[in-house]
N, C-alpha and C positions, 0 to 999 in steps of 0.2 A: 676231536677231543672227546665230542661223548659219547663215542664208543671204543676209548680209550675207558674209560671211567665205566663205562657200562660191563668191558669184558675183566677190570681189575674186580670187582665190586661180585661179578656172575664169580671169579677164582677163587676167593674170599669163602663167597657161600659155598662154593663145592667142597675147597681144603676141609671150614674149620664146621660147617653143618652138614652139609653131607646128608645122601639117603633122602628119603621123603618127609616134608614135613607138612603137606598136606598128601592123605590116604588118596589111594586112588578110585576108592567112590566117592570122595566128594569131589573129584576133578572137575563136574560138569558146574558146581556151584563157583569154580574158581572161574572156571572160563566166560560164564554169564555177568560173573562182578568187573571181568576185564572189559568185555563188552561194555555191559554199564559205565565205565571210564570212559572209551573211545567214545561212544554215542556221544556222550555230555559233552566231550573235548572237539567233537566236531560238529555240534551244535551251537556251539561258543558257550555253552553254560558252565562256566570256570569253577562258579559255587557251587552247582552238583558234582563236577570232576571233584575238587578238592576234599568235599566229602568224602566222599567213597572211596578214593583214594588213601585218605587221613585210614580210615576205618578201615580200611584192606591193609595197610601196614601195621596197625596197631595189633590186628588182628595175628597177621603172620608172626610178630616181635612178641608176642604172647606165647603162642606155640614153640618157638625157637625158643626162648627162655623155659619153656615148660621143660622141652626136652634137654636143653646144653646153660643147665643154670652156671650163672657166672659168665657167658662169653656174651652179653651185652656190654659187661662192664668192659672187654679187655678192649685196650687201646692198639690199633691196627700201626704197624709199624711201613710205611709206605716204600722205606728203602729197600 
């Protein structure tokens, strides 16, 4: 099931964002923040995962809004 939901969700970002929406020199800051989730997630520290987590999406949902204003609002049709 949730990699049902994980490869609708990846189709989604590729149809309607598409292209990079983080540069490929900052790829190395992306993959250290990933890290930093896993570490915490398998450390059991849920409140450092959820942090950074929280802040790594708000982050991306910023930039996706920067570039494709309006397609936060649009409602995903699942049929």
């Amino acid at each position: 099931m949730l990699n049902l939901l994980a490869l609708s969700l990846k189709n989604i970002y590729a149809e309607r964002v598409g292209g990079d929406v983080i540069p490929r020199n900052e790829r190395p800051a992306l993959i250290d923040v990933h890290d930093r989730i896993a570490e915490a997630i398998s450390h059991g520290d849920m409140d450092t995962a959820q942090r950074l987590m929280h802040d790594h999406m708000q982050e991306l949902a910023a930039r996706v809004q920067q570039r494709n204003p309006g397609l936060m609002q649009e409602i995903v049709d699942w049929r």
